[in-house]
mmCIF file of the C-alpha atoms, coordinates in Angstrom:
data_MODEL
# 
_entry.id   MODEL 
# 
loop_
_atom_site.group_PDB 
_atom_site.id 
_atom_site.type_symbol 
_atom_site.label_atom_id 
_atom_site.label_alt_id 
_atom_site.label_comp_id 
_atom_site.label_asym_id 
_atom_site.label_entity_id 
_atom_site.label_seq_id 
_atom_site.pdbx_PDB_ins_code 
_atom_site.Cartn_x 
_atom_site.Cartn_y 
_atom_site.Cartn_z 
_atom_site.occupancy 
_atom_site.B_iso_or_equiv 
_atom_site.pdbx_formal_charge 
_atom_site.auth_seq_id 
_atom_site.auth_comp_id 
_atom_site.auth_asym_id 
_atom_site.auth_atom_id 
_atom_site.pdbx_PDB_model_num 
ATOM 1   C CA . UNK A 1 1   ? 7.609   0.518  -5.111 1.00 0.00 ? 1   UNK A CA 1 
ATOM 2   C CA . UNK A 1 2   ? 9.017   -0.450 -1.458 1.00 0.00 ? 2   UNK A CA 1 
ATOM 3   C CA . UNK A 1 3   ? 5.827   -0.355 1.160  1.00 0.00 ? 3   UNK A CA 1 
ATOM 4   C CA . UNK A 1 4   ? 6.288   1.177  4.580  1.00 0.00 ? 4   UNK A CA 1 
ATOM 5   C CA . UNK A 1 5   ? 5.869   -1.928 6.892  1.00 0.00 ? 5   UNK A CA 1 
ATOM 6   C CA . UNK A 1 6   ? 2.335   -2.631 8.536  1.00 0.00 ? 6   UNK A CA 1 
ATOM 7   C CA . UNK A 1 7   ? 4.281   -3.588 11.925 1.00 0.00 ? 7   UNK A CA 1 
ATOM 8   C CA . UNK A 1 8   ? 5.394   -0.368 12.711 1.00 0.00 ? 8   UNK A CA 1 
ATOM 9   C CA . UNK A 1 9   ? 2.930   1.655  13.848 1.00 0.00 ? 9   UNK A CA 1 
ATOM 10  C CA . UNK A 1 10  ? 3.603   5.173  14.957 1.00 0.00 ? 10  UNK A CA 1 
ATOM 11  C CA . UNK A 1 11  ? 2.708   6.220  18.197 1.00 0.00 ? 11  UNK A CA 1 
ATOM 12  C CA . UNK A 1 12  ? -0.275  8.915  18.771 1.00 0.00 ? 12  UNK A CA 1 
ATOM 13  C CA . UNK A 1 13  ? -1.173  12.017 18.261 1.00 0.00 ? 13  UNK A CA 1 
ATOM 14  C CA . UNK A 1 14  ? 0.055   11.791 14.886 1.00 0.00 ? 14  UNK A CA 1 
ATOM 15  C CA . UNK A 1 15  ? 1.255   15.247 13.608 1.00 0.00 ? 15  UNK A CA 1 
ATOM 16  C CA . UNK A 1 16  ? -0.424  16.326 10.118 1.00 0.00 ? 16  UNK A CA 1 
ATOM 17  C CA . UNK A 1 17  ? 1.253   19.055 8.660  1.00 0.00 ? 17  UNK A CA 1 
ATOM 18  C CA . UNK A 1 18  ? -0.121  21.102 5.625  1.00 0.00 ? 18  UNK A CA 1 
ATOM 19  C CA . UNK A 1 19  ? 2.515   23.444 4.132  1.00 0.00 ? 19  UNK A CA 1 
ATOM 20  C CA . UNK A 1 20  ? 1.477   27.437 3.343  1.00 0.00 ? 20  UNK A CA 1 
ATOM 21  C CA . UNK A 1 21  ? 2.836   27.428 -0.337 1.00 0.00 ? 21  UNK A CA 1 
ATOM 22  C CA . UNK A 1 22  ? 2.000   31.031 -0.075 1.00 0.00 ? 22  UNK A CA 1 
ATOM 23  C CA . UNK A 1 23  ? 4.843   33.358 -1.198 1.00 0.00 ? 23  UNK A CA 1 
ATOM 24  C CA . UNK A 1 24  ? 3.760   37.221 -0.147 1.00 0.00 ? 24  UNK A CA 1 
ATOM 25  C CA . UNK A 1 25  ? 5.290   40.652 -1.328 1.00 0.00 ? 25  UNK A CA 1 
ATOM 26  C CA . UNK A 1 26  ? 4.720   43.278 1.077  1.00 0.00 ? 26  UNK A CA 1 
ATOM 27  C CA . UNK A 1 27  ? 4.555   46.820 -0.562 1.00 0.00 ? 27  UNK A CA 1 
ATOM 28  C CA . UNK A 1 28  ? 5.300   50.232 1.109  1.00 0.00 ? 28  UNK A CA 1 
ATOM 29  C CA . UNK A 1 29  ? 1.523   51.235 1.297  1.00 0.00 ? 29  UNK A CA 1 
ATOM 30  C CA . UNK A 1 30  ? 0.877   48.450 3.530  1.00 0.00 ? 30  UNK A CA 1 
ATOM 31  C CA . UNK A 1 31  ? -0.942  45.905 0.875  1.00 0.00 ? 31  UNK A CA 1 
ATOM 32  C CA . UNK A 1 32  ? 0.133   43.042 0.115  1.00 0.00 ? 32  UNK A CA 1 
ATOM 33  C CA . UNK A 1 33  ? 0.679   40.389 -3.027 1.00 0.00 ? 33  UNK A CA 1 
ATOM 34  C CA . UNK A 1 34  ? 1.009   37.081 -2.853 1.00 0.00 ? 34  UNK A CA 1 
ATOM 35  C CA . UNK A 1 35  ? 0.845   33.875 -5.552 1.00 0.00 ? 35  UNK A CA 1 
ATOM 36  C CA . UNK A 1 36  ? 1.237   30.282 -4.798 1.00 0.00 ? 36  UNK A CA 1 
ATOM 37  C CA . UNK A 1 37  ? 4.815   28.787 -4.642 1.00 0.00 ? 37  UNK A CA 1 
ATOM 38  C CA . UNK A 1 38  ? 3.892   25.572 -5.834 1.00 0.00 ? 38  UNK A CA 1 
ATOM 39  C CA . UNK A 1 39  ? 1.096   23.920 -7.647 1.00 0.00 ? 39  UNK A CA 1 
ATOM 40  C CA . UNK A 1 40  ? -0.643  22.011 -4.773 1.00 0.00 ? 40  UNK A CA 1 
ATOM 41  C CA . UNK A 1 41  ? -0.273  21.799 -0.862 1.00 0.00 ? 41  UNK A CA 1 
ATOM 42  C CA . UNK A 1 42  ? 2.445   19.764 -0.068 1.00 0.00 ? 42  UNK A CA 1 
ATOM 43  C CA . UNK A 1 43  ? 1.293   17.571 3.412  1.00 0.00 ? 43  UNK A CA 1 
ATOM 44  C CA . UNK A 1 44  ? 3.884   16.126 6.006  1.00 0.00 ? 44  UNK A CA 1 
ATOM 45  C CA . UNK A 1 45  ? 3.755   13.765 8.967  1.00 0.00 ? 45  UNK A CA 1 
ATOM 46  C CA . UNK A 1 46  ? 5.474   13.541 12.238 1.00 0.00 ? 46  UNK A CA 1 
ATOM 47  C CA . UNK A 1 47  ? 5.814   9.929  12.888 1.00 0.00 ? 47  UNK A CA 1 
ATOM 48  C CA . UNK A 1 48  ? 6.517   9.493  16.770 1.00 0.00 ? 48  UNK A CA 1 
ATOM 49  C CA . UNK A 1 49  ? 7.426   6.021  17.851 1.00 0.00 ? 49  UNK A CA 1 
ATOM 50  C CA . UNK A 1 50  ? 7.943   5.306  21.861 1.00 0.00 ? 50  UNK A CA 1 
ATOM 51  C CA . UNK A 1 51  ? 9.204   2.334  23.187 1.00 0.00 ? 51  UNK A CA 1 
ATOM 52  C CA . UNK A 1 52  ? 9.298   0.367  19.543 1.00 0.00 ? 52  UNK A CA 1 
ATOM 53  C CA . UNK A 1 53  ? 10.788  -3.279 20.640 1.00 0.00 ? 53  UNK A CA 1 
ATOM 54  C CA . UNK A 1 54  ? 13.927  -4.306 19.192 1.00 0.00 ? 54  UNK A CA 1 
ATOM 55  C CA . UNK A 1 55  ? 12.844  -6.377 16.389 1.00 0.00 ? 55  UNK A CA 1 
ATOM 56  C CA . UNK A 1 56  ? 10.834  -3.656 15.175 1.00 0.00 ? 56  UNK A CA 1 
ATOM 57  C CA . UNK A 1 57  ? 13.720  -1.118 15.517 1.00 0.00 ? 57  UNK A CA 1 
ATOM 58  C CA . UNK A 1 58  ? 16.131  -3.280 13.577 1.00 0.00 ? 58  UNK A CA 1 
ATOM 59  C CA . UNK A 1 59  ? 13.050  -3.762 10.886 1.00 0.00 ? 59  UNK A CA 1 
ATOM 60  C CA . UNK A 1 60  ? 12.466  -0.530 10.850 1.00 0.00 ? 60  UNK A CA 1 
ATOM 61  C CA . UNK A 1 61  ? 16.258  0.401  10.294 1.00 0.00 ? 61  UNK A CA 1 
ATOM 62  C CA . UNK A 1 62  ? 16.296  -2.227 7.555  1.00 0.00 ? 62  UNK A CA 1 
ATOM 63  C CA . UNK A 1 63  ? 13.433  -0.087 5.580  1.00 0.00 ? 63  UNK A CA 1 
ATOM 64  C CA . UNK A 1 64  ? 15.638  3.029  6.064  1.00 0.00 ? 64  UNK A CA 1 
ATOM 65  C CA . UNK A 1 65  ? 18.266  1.405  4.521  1.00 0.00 ? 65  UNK A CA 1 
ATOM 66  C CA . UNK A 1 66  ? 16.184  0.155  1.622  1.00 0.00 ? 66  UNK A CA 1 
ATOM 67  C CA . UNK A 1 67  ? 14.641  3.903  1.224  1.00 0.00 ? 67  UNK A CA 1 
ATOM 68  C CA . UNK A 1 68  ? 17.881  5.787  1.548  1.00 0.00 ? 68  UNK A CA 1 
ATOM 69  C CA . UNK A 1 69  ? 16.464  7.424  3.676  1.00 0.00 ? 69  UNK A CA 1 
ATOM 70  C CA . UNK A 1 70  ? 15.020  10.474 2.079  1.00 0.00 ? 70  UNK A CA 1 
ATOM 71  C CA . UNK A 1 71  ? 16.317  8.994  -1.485 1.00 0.00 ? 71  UNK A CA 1 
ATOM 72  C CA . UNK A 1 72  ? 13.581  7.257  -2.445 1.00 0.00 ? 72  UNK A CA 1 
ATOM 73  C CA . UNK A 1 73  ? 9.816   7.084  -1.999 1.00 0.00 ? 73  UNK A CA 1 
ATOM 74  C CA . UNK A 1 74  ? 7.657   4.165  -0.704 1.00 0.00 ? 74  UNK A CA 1 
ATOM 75  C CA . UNK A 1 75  ? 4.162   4.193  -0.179 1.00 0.00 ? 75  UNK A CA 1 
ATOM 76  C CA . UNK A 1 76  ? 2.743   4.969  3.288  1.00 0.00 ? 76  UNK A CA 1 
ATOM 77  C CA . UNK A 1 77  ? -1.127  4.239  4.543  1.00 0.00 ? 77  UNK A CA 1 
ATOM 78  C CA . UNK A 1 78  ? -2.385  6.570  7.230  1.00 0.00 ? 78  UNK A CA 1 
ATOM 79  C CA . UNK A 1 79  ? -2.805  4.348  10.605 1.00 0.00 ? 79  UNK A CA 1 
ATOM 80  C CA . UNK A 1 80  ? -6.178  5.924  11.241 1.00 0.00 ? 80  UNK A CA 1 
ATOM 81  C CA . UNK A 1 81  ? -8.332  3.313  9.672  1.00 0.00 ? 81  UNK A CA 1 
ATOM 82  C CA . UNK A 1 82  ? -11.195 5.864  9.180  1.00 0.00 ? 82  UNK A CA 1 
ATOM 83  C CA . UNK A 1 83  ? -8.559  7.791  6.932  1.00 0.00 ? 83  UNK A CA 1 
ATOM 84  C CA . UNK A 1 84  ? -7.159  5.117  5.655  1.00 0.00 ? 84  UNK A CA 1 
ATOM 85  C CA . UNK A 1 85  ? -5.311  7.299  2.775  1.00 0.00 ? 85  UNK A CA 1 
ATOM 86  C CA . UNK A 1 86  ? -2.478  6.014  0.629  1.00 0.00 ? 86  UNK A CA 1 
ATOM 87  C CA . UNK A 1 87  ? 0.181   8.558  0.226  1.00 0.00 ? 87  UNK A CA 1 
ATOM 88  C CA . UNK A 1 88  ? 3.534   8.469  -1.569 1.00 0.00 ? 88  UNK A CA 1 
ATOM 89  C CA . UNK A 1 89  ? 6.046   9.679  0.180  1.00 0.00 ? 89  UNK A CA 1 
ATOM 90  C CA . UNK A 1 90  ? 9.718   10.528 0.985  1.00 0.00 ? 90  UNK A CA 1 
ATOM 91  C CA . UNK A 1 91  ? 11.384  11.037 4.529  1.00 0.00 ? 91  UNK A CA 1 
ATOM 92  C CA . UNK A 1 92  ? 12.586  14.312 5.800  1.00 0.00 ? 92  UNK A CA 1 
ATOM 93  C CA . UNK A 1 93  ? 13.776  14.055 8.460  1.00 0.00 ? 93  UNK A CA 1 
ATOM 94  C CA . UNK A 1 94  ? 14.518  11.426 11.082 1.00 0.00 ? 94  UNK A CA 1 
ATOM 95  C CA . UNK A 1 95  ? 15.506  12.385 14.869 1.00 0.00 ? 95  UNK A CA 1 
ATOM 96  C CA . UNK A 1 96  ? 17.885  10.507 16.894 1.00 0.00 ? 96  UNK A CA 1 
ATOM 97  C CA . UNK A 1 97  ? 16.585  7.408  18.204 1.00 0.00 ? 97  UNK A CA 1 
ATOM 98  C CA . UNK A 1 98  ? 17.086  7.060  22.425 1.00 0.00 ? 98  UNK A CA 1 
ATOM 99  C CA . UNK A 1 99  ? 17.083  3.466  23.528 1.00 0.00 ? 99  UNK A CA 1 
ATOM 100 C CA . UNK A 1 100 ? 15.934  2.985  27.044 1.00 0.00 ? 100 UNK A CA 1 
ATOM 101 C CA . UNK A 1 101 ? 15.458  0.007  28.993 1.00 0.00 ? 101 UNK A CA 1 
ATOM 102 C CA . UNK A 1 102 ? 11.718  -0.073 27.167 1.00 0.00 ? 102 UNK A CA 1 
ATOM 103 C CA . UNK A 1 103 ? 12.347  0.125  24.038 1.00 0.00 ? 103 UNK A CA 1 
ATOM 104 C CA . UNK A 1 104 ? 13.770  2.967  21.404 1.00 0.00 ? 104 UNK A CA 1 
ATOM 105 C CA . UNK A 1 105 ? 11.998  6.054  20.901 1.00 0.00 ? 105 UNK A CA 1 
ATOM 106 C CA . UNK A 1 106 ? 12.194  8.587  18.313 1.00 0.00 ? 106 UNK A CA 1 
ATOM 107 C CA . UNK A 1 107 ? 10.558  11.042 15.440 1.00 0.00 ? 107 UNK A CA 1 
ATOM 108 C CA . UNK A 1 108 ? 10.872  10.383 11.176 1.00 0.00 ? 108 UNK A CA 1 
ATOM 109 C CA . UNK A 1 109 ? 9.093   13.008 9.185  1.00 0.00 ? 109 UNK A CA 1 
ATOM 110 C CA . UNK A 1 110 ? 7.735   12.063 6.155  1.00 0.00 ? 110 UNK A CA 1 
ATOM 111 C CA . UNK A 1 111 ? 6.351   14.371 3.736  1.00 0.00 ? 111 UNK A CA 1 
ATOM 112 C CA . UNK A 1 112 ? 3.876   13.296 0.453  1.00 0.00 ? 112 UNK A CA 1 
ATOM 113 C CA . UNK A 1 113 ? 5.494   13.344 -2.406 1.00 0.00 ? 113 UNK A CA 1 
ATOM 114 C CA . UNK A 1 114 ? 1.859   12.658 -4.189 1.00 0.00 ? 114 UNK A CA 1 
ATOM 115 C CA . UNK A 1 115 ? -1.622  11.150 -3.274 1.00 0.00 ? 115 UNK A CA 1 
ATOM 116 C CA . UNK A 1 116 ? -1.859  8.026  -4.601 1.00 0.00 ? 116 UNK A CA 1 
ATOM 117 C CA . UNK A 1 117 ? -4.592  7.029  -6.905 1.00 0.00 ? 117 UNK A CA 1 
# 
């Protein structure tokens, strides 16, 4: 399984997302009914990267290329070292990517596919 590389740290805050999997009926009398949509809470992250030198762009676009992507999933280690979870997870979504005299800046959302053991 391909390994999200160690060098390419996102920039903070780091968004944590955890998805409702609610799905709710709404009936005439004003209650409500609702049952989960999937089995467990899927979490996402908003990986924000400003300024990310060259080198680590062009690694970083070589790791896309190896994932697809959002084809296949790689395993991903929350930078917070106090968190320090290992996830397994798939890409989203990945925003364009501005390159400014500083560097290249831009947002991949990643979203767990599972928790790793």
């Amino acid at each position: 399984m391909l390994i999200w590389p160690a060098s390419i740290i996102p920039s903070f805050p780091l968004d944590h997302i955890t998805e409702d999997p609610t799905i709710r009926t709404p009936f005439e009398d004003g209650s409500e009914q609702t049952r989960p949509r999937y089995t467990r809470m899927r979490e996402s992250f908003v990986l924000r990267f400003k300024n990310l030198p060259k080198a680590k762009y062009d690694l970083l676009k070589e790791f896309l290329a190896q994932v697809k992507v959002g084809s296949v999933e790689f395993e991903w280690t929350h930078p917070d070292p106090t968190v320090g979870t290992v996830y397994i997870v798939k890409i989203v979504s990945i925003s364009p990517f501005q390159f400014t005299i500083y560097g290249y800046s831009g947002e991949i959302t990643i979203r767990g596919v599972k928790k790793n053991a």
